[in-house]
C-alpha positions as CSV (number, residue, x, y, z in Angstrom):
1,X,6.0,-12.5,1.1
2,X,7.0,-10.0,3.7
3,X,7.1,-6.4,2.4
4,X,7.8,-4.8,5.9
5,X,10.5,-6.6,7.7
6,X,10.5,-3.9,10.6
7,X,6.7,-5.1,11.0
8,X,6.8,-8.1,9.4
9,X,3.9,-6.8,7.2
10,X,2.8,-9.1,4.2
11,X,1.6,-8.8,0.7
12,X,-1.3,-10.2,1.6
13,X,-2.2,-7.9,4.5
14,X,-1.3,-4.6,2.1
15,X,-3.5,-5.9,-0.1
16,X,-6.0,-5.9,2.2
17,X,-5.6,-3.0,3.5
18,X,-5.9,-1.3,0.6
19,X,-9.2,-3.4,-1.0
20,X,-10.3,-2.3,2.9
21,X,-10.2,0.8,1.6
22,X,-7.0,2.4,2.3
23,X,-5.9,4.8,-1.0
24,X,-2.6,6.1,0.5
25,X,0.9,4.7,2.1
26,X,-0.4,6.6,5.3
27,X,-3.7,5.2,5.3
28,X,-1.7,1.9,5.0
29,X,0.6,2.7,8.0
30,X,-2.1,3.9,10.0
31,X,-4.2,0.6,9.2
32,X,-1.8,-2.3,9.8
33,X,1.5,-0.5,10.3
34,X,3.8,-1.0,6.9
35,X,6.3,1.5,5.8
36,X,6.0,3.3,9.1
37,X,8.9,2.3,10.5
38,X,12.4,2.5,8.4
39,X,10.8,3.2,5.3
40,X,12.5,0.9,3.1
41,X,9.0,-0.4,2.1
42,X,7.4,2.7,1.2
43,X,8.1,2.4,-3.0
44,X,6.7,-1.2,-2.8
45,X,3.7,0.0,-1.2
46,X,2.9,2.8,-3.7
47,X,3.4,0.7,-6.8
48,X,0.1,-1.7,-4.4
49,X,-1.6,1.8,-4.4
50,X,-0.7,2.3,-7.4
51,X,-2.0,-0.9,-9.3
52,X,-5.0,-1.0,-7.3
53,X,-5.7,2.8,-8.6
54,X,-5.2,1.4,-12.4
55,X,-7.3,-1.4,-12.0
56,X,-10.0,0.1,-10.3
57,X,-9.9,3.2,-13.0
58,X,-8.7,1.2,-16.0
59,X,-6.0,2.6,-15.9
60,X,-6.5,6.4,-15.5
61,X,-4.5,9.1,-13.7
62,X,-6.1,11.4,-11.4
63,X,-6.2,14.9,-12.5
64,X,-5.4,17.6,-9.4
């Protein structure tokens, strides 16, 4: 599915980006170029971020 119709960035390539490492939307933007554009995309991307934080912590929430 496309997530970035600006770029025409998919799923797929998000994903990844961020198992490539990326751990932020601008790492994302910066790597293939989602949510860097209208920014319509940008929620979708954090909730990637997001789940890919969970499963890689199990779950647990930084503390700053």
């Amino acid at each position: 599915m496309i997530l970035c119709l600006c770029h025409g960035v998919s799923d797929h390539t998000v994903t990844a980006t961020i198992s490539g490492g990326a751990h932020t939307v601008d790492q994302i933007q910066r790597a293939c170029g989602a949510g860097s554009d209208c920014g319509a995309c940008r929620d979708l991307l954090e909730a990637l971020v997001e789940r890919a934080r969970e499963r890689h912590y199990g779950g647990a929430t930084a503390v700053h």
